[in-house]
C-alpha positions in Angstrom: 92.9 85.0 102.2 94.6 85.7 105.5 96.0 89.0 106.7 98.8 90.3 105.7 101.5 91.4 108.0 102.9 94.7 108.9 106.3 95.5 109.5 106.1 96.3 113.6 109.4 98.7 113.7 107.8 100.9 110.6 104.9 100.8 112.6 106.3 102.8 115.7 107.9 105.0 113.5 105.8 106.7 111.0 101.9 107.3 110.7 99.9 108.1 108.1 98.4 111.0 107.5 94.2 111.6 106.7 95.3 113.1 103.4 97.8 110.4 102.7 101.3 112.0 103.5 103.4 110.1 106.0 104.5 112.1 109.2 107.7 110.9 111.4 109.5 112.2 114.5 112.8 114.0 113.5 116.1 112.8 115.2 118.6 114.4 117.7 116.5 115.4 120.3 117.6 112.6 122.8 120.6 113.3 124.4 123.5 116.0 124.1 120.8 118.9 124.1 123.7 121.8 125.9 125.0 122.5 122.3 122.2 122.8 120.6 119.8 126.1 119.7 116.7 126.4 121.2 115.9 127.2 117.6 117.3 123.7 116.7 115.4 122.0 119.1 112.2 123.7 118.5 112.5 122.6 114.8 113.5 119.2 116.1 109.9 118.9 118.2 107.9 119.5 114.8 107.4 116.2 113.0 108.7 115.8 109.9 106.7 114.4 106.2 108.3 112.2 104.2 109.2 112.8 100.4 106.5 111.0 97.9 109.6 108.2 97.1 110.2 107.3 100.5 106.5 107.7 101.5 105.9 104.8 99.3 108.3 103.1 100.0 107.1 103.0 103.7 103.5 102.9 102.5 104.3 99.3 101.2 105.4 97.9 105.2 102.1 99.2 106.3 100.2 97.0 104.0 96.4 98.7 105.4 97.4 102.7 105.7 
């Protein structure tokens, strides 16, 4: 049976976790940084873990994670 494929942009955007949860990098931190908290951008820096629904949803484009 050959390989199956994984879907490259889901690839660069999420990786799975040891214990199974999927982490990704939160939004808005790219541009337009005057307005915003330092708070806000400290929260920004953290990554973020997906919900269970979306987790397997994501889990399904990385057929081997």
């Amino acid at each position: 049976m050959p390989k199956m494929k994984t879907r490259s942009a889901v690839a660069k955007r999420f990786r799975v976790t040891g214990s199974g949860k999927v982490r990704y990098k939160k939004q808005g931190l790219r541009h337009i940084l005057t307005k915003k908290s330092s708070k806000r951008k400290g929260n920004l820096r953290a990554t973020g873990i997906l919900s269970d629904v979306e987790a397997k949803r994501v889990k399904g484009m990385l057929p081997y994670a």
